[in-house]
C-alpha atoms as a printed R data frame, in Angstrom:
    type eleno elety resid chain resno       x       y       z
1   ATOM     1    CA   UNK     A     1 -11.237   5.447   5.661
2   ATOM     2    CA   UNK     A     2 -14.322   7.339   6.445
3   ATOM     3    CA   UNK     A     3 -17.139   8.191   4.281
4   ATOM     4    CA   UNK     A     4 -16.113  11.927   4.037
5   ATOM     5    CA   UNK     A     5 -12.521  11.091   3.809
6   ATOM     6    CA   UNK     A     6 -13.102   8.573   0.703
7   ATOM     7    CA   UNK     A     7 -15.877  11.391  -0.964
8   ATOM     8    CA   UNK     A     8 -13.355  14.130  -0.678
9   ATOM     9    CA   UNK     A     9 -10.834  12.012  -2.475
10  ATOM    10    CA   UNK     A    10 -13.036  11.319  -5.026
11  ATOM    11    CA   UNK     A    11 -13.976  14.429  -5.747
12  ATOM    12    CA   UNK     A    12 -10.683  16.024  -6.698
13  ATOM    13    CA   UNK     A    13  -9.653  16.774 -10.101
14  ATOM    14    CA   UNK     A    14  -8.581  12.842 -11.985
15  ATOM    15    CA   UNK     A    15  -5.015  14.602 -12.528
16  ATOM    16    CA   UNK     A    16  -5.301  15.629  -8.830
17  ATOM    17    CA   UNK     A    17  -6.064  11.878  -7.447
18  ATOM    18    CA   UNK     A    18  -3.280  10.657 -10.261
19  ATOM    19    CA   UNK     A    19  -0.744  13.180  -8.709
20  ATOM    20    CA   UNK     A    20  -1.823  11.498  -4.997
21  ATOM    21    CA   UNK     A    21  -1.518   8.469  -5.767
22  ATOM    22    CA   UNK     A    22   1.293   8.247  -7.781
23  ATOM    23    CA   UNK     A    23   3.125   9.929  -4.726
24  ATOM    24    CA   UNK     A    24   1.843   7.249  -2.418
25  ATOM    25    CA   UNK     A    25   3.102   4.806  -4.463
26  ATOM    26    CA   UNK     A    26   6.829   6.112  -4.898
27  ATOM    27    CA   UNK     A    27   6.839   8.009  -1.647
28  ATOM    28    CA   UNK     A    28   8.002  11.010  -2.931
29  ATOM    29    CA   UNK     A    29   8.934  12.520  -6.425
30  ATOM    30    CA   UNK     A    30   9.555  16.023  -8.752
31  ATOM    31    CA   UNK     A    31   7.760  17.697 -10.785
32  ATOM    32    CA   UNK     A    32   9.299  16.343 -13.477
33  ATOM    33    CA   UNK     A    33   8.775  12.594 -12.539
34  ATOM    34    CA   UNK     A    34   5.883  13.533 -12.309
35  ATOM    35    CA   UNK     A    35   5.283  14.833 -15.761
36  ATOM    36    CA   UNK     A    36   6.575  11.755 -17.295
37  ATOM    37    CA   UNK     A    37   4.671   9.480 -15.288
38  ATOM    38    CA   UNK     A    38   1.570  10.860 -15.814
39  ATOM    39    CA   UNK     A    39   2.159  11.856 -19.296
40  ATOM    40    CA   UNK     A    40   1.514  15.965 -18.949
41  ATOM    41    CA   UNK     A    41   3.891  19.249 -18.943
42  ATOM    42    CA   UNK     A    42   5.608  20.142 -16.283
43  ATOM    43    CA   UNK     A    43   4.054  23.150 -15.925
44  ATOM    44    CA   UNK     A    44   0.376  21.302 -15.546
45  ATOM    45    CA   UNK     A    45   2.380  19.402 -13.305
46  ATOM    46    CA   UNK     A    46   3.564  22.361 -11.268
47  ATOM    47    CA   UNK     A    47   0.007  23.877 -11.187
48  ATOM    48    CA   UNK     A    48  -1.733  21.055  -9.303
49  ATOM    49    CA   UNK     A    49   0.709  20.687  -7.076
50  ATOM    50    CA   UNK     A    50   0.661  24.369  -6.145
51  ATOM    51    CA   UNK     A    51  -3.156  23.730  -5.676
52  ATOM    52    CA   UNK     A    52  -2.389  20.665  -3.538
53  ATOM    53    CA   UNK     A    53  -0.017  22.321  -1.335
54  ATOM    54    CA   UNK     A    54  -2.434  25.144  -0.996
55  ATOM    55    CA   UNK     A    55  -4.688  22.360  -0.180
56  ATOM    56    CA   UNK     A    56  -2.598  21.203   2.590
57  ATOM    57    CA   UNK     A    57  -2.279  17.585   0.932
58  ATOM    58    CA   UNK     A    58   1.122  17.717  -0.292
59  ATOM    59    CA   UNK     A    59   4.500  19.492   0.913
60  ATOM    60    CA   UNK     A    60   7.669  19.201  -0.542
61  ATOM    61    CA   UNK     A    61  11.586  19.581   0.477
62  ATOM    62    CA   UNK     A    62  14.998  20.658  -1.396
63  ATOM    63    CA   UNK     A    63  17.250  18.296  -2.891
64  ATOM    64    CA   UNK     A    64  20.884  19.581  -1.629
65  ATOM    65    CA   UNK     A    65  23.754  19.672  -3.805
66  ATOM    66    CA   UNK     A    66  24.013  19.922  -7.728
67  ATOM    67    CA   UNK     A    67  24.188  22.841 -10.127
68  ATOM    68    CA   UNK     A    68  21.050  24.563 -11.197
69  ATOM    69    CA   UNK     A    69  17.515  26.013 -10.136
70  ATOM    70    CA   UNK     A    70  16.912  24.529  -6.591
71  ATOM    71    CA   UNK     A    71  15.565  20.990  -7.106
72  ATOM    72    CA   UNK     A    72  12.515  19.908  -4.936
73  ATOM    73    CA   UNK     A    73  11.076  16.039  -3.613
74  ATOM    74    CA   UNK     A    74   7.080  16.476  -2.912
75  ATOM    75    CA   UNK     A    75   5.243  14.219  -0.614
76  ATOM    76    CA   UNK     A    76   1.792  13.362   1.098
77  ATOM    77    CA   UNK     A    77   1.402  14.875   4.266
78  ATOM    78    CA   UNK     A    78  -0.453  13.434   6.945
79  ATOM    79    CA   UNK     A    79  -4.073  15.000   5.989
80  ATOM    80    CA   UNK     A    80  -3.278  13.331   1.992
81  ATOM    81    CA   UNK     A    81  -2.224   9.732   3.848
82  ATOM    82    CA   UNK     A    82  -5.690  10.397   5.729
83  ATOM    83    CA   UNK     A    83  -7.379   9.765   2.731
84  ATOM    84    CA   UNK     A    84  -6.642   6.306   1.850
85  ATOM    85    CA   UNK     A    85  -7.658   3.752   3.759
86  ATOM    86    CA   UNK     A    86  -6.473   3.425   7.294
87  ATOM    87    CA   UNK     A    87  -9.159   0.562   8.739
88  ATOM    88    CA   UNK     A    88 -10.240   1.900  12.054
89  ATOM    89    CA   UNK     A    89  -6.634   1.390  13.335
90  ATOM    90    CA   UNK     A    90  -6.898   3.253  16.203
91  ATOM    91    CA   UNK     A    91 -10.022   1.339  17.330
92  ATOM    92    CA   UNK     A    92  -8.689  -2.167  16.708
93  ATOM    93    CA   UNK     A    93  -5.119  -1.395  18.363
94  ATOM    94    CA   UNK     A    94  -7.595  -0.026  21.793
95  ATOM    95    CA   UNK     A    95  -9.736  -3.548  21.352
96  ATOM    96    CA   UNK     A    96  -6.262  -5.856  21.081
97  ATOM    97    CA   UNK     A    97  -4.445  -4.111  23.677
98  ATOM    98    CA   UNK     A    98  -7.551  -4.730  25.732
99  ATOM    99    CA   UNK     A    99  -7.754  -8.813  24.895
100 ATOM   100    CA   UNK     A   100  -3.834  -9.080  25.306
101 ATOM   101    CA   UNK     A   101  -4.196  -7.127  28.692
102 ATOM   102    CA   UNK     A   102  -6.700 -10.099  30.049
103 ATOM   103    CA   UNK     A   103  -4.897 -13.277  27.973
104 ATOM   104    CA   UNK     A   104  -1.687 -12.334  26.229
105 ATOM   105    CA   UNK     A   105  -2.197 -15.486  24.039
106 ATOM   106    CA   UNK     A   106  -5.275 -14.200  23.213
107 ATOM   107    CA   UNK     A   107  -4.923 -11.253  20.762
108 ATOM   108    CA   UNK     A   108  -2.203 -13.704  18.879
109 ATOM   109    CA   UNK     A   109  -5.382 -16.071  18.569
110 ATOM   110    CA   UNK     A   110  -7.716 -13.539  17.121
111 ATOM   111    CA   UNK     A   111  -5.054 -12.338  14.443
112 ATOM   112    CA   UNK     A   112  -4.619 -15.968  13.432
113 ATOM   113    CA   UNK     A   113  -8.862 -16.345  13.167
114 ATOM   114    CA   UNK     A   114  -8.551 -12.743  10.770
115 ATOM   115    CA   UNK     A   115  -6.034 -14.618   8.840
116 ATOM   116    CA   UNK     A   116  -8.255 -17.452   8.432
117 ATOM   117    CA   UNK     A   117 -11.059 -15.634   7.620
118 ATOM   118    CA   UNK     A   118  -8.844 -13.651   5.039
119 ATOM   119    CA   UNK     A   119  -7.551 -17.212   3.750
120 ATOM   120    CA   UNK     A   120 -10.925 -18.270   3.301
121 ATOM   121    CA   UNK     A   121 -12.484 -15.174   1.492
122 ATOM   122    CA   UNK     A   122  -9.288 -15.325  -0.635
123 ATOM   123    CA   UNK     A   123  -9.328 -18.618  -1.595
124 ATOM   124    CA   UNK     A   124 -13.070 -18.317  -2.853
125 ATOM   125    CA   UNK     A   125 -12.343 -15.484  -5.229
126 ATOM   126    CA   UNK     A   126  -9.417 -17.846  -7.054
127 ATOM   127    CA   UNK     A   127 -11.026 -21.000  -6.789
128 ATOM   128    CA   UNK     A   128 -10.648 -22.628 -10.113
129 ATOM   129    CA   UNK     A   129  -8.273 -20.357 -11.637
130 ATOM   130    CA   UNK     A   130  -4.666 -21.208 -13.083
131 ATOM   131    CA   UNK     A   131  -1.683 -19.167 -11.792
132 ATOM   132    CA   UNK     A   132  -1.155 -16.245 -13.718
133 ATOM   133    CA   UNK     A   133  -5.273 -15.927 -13.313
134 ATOM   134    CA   UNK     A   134  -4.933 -16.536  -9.823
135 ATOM   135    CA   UNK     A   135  -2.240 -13.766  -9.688
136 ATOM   136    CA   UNK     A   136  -4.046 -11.128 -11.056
137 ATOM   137    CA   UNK     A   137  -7.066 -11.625  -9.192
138 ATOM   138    CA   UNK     A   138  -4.922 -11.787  -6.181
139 ATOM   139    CA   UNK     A   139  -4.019  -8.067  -7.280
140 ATOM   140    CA   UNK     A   140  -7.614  -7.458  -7.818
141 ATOM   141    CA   UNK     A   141  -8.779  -8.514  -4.194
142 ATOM   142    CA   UNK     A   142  -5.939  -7.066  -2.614
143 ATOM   143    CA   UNK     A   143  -6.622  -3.658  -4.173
144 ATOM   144    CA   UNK     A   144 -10.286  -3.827  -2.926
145 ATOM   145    CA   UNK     A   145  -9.076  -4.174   0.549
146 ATOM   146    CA   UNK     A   146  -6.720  -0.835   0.063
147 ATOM   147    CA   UNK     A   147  -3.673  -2.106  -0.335
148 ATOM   148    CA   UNK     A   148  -3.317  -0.031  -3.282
149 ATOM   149    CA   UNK     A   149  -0.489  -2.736  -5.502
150 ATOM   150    CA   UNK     A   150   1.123  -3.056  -8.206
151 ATOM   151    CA   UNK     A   151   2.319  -6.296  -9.706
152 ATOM   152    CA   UNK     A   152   5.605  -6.599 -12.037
153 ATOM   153    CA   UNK     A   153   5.848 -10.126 -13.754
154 ATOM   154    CA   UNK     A   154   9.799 -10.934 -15.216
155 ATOM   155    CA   UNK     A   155  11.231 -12.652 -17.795
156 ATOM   156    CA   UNK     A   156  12.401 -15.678 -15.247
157 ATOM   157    CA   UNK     A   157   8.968 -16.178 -14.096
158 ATOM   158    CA   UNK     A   158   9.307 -13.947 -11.285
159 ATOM   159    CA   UNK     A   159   7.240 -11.159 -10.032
160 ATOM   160    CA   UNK     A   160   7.712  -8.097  -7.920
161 ATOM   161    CA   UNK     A   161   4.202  -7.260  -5.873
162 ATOM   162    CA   UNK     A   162   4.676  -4.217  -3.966
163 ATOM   163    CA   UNK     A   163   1.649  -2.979  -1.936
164 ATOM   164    CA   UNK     A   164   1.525   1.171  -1.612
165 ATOM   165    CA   UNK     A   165  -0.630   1.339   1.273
166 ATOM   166    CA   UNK     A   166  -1.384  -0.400   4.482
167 ATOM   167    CA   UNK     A   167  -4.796  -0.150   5.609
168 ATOM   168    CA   UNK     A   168  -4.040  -1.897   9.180
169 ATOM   169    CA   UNK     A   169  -0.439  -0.347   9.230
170 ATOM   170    CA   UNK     A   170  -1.086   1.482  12.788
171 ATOM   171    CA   UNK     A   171  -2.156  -2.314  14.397
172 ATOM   172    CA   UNK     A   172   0.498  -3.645  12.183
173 ATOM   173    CA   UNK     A   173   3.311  -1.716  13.978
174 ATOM   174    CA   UNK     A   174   2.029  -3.006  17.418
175 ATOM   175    CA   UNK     A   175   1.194  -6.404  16.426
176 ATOM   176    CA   UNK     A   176   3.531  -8.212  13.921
177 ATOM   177    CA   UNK     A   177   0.882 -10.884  13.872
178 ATOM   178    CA   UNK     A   178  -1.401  -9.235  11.670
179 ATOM   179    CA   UNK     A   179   1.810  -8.947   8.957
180 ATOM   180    CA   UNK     A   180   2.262 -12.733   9.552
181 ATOM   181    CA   UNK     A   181  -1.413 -13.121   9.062
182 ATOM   182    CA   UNK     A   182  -1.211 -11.644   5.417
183 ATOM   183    CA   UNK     A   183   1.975 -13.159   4.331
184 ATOM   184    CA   UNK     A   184   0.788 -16.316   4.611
185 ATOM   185    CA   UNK     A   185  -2.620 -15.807   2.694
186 ATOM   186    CA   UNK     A   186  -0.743 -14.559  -0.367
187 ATOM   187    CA   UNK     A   187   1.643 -18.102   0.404
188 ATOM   188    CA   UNK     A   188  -1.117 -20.256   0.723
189 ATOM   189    CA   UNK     A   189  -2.875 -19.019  -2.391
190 ATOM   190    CA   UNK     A   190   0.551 -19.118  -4.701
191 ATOM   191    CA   UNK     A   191   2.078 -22.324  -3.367
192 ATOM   192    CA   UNK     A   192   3.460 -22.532  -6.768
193 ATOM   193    CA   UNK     A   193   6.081 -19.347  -5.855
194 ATOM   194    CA   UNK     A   194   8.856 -18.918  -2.924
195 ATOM   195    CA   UNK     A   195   7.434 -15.413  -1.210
196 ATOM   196    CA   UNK     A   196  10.333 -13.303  -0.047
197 ATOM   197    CA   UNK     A   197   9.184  -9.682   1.671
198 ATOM   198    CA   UNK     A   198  11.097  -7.409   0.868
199 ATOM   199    CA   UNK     A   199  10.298  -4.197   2.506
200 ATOM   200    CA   UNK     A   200   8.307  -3.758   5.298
201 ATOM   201    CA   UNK     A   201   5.870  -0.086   6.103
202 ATOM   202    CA   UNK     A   202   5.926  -0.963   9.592
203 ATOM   203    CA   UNK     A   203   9.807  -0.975   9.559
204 ATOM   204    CA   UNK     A   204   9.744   2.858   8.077
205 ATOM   205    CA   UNK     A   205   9.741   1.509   4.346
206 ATOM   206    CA   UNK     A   206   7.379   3.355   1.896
207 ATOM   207    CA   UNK     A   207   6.105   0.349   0.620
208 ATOM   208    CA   UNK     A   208   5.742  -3.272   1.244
209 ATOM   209    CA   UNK     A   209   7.890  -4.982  -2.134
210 ATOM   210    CA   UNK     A   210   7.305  -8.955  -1.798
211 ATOM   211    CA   UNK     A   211   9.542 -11.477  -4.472
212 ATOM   212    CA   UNK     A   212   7.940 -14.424  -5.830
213 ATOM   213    CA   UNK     A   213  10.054 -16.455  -7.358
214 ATOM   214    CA   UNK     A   214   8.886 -20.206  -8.965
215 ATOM   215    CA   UNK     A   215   9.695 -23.244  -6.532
216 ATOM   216    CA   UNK     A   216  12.400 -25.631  -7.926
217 ATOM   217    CA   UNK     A   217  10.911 -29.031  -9.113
């Protein structure tokens, strides 16, 4: 994300930047979901988003079928999804096509080295803590890198972690390494839980939903 891309986020009204992000997260919603999500009228609800789409950050389409006043599903559109964090992608996709071109073993290489590196910044943050600690920091490091998630513990000791946005998702799609990469720091650093992804953004999902589930004794 660039520094004028992150400022102009920042500077929109909060219930602007809730509307935003609350899209990002479910990939699309109405006006009422809205509402009840963010705990305001529908009306408010319907006034910021008229702003937005005057905007050009948000666009919506009609639900077919059903009785009634046309119903309508908003989403981001591309200059909204510009304004969360995208990590240089086009840059780093140029740089590893580049390294696979002159040793296709070697951009596989590098990705494993950023998932080190990753590992090892991770691990540092936890060190010391207990699980559910080291959960919820997880959370906490994972949202500082722009992953934008959201963490649902269960009754059966479960969770649901599902991650909003992908910083690295244009690399991702060309290099399934980087996923790999990532899946196994949040492993490593819960070896207490079976991961299972769910849902993957570079597969055309909104979101990337991982299961963690406690390992049998």
């Amino acid at each position: 994300m660039t520094a004028n891309q992150s400022a102009t986020l920042a500077s929109l009204p909060t219930t602007r930047r809730e509307i935003l992000t609350t899209l990002k997260e479910r990939g699309g919603a109405r006006a009422e979901e809205l509402a009840t999500a963010l705990g305001i009228t529908v009306s408010a609800i319907r006034q910021h988003l008229a702003a937005l789409d005057a905007g050009g950050l948000v666009s919506h389409r009609e639900l077919k079928g059903g009785p009634g006043r046309p119903k309508f599903i908003f989403h981001l559109t591309a200059a909204a999804e510009a304004l969360f964090p995208q990590a240089y992608s086009e840059l780093a996709n140029d740089l590893l096509d580049i390294v696979r071109g002159e040793d296709p073993g070697m951009a596989d290489r590098v990705l494993q080295r950023l998932a080190e590196r990753n590992l090892g910044f991770t691990r540092n943050r936890l060190r010391g803590q207990g699980y559910a600690e080291r959960l919820n920091s997880l959370v906490s490091v994972l949202d500082e890198r722009g992953f934008l998630p959201r963490l649902e513990t269960h009754e059966d000791g479960s969770f649901t972690l599902t991650m909003h946005n992908c910083p690295v998702l244009a690399v991702a799609t060309n290099f399934q390494g980087i996923c790999d990469g990532e899946v196994g720091v949040l492993q490593s650093v819960l070896p207490e839980v079976e991961l299972t992804q769910c849902t993957r953004m570079r597969e055309g999902s909104h979101a990337c939903e991982f299961r963690g589930a406690p390992r049998r004794k």
